[in-house]
DODREN-122984 format. One record per residue: residue in three letters; z, x, y of N, C-alpha, C in turn. Coordinates in steps of 0.001 Angstrom, whole numbers, padded with zeros to 6 digits, always signed. Layout:
AlaZXYZXYZXY
...
This chain:
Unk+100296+084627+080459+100306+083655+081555+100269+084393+082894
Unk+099361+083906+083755+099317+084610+085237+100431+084508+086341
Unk+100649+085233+086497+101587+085349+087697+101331+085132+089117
Unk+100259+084755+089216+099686+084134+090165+099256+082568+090592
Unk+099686+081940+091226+099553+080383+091490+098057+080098+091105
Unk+097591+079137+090524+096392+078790+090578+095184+079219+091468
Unk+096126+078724+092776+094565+079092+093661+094489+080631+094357
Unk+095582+081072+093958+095854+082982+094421+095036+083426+092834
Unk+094916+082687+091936+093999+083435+090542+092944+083348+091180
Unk+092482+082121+091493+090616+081863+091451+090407+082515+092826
Unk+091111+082910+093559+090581+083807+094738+090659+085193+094640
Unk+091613+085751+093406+091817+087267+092470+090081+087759+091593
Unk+090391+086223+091029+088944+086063+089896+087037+086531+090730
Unk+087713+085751+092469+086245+085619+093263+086601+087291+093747
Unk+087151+087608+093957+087165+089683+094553+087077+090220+093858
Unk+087793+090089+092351+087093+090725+091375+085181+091147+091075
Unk+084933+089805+091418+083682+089673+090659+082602+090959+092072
Unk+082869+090574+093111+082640+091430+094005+082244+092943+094112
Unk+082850+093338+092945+082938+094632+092956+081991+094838+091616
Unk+081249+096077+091719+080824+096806+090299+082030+097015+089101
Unk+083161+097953+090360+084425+098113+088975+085782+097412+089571
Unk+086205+096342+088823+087619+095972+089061+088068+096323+089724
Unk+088874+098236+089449+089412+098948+089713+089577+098707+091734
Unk+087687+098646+092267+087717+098593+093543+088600+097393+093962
Unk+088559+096409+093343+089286+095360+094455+090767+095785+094525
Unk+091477+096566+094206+092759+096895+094352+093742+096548+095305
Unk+092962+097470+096352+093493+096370+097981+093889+095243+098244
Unk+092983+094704+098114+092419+093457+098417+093093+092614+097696
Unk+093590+092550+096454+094500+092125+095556+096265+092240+095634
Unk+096664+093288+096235+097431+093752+096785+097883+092828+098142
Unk+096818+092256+098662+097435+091305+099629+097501+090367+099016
Unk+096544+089895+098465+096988+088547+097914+098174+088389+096908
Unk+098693+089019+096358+100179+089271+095698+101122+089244+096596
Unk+100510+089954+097812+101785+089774+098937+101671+088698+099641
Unk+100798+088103+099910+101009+086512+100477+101123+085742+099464
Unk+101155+085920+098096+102496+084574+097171+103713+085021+097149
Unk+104138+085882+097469+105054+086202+097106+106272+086635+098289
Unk+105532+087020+099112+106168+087785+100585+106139+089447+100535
Unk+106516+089977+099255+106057+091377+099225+105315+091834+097283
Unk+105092+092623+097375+104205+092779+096257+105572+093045+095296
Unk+105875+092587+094324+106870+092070+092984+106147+093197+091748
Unk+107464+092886+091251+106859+093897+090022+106045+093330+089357
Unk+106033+091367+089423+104900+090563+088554+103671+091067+089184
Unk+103699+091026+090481+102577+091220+091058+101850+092347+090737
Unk+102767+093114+090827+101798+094269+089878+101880+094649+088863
Unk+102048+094318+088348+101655+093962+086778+100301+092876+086555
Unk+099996+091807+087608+099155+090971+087807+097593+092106+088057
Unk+097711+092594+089182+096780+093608+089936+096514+094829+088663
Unk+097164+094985+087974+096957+096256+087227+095972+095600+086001
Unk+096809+094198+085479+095500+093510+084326+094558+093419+084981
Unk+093955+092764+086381+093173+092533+086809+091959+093316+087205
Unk+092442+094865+087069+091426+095954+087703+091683+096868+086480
Unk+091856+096763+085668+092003+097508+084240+092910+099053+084690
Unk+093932+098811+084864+094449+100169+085458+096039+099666+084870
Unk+097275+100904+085144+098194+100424+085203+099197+100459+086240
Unk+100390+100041+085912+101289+099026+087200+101757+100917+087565
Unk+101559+101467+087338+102270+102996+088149+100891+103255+089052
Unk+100068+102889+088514+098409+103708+089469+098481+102852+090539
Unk+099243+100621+090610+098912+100112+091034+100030+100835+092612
Unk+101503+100637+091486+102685+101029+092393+102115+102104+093368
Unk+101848+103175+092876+101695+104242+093639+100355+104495+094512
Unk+099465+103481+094818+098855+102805+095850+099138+102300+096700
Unk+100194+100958+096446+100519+100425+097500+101495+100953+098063
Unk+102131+101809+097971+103173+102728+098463+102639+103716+099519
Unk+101201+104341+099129+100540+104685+100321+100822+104175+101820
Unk+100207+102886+101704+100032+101807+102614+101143+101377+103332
Unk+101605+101012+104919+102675+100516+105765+102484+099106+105184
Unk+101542+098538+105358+100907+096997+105220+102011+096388+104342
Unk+102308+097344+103141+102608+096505+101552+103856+096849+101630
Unk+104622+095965+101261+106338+096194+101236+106356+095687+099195
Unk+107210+096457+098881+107480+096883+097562+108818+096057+097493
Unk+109783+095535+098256+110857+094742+098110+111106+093797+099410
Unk+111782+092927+099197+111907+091582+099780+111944+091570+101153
Unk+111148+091043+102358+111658+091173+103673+111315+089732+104449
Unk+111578+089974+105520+112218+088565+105762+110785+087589+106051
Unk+110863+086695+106551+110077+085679+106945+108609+086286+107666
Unk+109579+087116+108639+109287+088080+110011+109240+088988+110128
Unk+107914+090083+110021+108351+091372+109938+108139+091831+111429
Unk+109151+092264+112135+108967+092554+113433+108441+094246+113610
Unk+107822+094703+114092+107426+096103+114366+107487+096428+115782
Unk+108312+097266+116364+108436+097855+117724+108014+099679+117404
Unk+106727+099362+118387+106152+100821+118686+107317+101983+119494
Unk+107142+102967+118783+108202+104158+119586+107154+105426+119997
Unk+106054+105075+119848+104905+106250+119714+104561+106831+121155
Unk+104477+107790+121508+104216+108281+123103+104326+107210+124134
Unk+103322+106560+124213+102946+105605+125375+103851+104584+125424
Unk+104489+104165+124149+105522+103554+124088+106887+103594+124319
Unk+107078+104904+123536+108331+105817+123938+108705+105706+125464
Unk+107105+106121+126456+107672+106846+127742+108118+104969+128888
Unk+107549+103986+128331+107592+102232+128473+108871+101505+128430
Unk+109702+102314+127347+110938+101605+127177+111025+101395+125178
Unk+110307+101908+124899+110005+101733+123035+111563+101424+122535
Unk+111738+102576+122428+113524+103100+121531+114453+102033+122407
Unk+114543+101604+123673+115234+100946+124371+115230+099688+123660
Unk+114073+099208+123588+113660+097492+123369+113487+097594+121846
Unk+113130+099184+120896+113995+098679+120042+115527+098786+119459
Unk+116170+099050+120230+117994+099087+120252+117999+097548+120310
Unk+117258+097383+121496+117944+095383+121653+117182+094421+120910
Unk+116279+094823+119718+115690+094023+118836+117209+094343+117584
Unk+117159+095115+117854+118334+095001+116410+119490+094421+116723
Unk+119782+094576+118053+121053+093832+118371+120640+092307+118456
Unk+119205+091927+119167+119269+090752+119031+119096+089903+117670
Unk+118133+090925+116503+117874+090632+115359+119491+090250+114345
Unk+120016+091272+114427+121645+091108+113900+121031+092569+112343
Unk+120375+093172+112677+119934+094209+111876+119727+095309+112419
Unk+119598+096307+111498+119583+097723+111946+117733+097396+111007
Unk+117701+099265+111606+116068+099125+111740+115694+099477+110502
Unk+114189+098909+109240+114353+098957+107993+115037+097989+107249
Unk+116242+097414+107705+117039+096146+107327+116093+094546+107820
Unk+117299+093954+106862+116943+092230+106747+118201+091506+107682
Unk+117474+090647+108630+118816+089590+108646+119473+088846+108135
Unk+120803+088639+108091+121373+088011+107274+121175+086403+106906
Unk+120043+086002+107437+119598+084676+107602+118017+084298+106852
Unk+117531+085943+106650+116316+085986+105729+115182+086050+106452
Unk+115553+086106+107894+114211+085588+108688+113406+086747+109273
Unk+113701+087630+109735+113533+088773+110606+114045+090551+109399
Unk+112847+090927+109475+112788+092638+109137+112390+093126+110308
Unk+112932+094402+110584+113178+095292+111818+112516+096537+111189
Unk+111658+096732+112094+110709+098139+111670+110297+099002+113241
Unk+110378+099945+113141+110065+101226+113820+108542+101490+113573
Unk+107179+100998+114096+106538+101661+113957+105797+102576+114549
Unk+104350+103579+114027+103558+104232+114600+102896+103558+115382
Unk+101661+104370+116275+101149+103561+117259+100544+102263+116576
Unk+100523+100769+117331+099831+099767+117125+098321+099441+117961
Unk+097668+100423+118612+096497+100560+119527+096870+099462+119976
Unk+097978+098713+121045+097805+097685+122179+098467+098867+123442
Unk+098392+100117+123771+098851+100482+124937+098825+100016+125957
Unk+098126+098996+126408+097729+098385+127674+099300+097699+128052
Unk+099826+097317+126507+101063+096195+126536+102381+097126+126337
Unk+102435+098540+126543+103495+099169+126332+104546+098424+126674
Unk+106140+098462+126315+106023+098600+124629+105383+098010+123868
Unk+104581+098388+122788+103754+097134+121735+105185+096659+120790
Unk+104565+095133+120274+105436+094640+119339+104450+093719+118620
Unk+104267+094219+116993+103765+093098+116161+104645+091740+115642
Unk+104204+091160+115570+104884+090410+114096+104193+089762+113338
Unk+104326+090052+111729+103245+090131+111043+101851+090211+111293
Unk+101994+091340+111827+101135+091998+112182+099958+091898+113226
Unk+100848+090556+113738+099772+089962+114870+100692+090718+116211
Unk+099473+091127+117226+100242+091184+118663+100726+090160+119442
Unk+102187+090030+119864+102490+089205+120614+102879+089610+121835
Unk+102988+090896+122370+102761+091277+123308+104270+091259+124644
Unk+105006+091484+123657+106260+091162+124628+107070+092198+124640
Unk+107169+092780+126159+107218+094268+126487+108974+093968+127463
Unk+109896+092954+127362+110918+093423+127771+111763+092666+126984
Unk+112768+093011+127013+114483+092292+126462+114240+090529+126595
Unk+114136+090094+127527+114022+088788+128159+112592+088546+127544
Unk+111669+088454+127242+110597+088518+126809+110819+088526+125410
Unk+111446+088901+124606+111492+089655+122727+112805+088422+122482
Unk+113465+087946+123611+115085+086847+123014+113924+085728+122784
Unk+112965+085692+124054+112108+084453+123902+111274+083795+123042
Unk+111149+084955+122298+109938+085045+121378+110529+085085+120064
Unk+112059+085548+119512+112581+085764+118685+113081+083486+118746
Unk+113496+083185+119620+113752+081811+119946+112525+080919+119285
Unk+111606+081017+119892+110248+080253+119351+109752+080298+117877
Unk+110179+082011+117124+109771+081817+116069+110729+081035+115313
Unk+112651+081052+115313+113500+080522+114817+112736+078712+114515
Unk+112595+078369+115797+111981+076902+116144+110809+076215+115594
Unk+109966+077344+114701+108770+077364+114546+107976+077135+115458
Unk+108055+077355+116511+106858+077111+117634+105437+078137+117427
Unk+105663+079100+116759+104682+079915+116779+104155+080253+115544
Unk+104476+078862+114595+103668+079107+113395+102134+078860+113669
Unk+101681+078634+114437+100501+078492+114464+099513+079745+114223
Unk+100382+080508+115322+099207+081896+115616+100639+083253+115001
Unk+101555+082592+113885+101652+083852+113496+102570+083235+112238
Unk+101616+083627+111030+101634+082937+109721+102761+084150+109063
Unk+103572+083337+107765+104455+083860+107327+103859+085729+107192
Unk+105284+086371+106462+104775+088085+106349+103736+087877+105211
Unk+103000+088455+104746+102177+088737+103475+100581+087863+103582
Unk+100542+086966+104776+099062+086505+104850+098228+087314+105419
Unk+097327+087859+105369+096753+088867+106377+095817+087703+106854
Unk+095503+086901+106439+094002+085917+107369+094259+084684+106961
Unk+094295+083904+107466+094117+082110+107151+092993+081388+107037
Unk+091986+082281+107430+090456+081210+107481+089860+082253+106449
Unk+089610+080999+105657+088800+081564+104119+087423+082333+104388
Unk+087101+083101+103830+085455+083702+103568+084395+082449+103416
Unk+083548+081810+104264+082360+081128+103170+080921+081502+103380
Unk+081045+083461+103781+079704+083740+103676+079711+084886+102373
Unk+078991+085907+102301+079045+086860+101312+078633+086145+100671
Unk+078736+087346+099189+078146+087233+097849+078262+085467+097017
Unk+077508+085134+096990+077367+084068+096349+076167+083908+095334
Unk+075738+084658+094778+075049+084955+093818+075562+084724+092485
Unk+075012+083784+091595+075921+083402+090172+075732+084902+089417
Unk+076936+084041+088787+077530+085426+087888+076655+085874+086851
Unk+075619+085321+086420+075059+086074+085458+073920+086559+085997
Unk+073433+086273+087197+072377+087429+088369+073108+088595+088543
Unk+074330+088658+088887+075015+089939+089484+074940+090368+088141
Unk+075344+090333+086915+075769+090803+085688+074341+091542+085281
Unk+073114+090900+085527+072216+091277+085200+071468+092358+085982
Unk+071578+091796+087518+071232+093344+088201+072281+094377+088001
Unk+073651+094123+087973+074140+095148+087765+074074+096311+086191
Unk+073313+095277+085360+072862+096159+084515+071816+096945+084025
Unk+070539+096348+085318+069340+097234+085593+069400+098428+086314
Unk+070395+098425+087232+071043+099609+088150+071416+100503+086776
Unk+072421+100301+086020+073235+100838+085703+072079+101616+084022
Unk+070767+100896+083974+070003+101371+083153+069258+102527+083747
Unk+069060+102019+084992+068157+102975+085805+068934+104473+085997
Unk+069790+104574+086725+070959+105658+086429+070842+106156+085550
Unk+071334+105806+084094+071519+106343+082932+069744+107250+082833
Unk+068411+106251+083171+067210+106934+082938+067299+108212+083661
Unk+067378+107776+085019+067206+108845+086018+068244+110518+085403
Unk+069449+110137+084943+070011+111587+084529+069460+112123+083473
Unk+069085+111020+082081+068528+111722+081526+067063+112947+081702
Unk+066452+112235+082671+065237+112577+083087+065526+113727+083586
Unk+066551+114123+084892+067130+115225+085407+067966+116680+084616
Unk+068215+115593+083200+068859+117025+082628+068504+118248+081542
């Protein structure tokens, strides 16, 4: 049985098909485990590993690479305050001292309310907005104390579900261009390629 909601399968099933080998959609699968779930679960990978013919240690030790993918539970909100040069010299480490005090967390930690993860990160390329601050991974652009209570306020309220969707969605507006070629065209060119190849080495060796 899948560990994946219905419509997180048939959108696993459509990236799959995408690829020559399973194996490639890995990524890409990897988010979508993390937006059912909030962070990628051991179902989840265990899900991603049937799905790309590999196993849950090749999957684990992928997404572990990656900042993107959280491996255990975080909150609603993943907040990220830049400390990186341009940030640093802005007020970074400052504004993030008073995210944790205002968060009620230390940095790496959860609030006790489930809502807010506190992260330290590398540069976010918005220097223009020193200090940068994501949340989930969107810029919101709020560079002082008075600015970050305000914004921490709005998300409590939901005011800003609009333009900044729970942790683990990376996009809200579906794909409806690309590959749309039925499956037994792709199956079939992909097996004239894959004849041709096989000719061509023999021919070469």
């Amino acid at each position: 049985m899948s560990h994946f909601r219905v419509d997180i399968r048939q959108r696993a099933d459509e990236l799959v098909a995408l690829y020559p080998h399973p194996r490639s959609a890995m990524l890409p699968l990897l988010h979508l485990a993390q937006e059912q779930d909030g962070y990628v679960s051991d179902e989840g990978i265990a899900e991603v590993a049937a799905l790309t013919v590999t196993t849950p240690a090749d999957v684990r030790g992928t997404a572990l690479f990656y900042d993107m993918f959280h491996l255990e539970p975080v909150g609603k909100y993943v907040v990220g305050v830049c400390t990186n040069i341009a940030c640093l010299l802005a007020g970074g480490e400052e504004l993030l001292e008073h995210a944790s005090t205002t968060l009620g967390c230390s940095v790496g930690a959860t609030s006790d309310d489930g809502l807010f993860t506190l992260e330290e990160t590398e540069c976010l390329a918005d220097c223009d907005f020193a200090p940068c601050v994501q949340v989930n991974h969107r810029f919101v652009r709020t560079t002082s104390p008075a600015s970050f209570d305000a914004l921490v306020e709005e998300l409590k309220d939901g005011r800003r579900d609009h333009d900044i969707p729970p942790q683990g969605t990376l996009i809200r507006v579906r794909r409806s261009g690309g590959l749309h070629a039925p499956k037994t065209e792709v199956v079939s060119e992909r097996a004239k390629a894959k004849d041709a190849r096989a000719a061509r080495e023999k021919k070469t060796a």
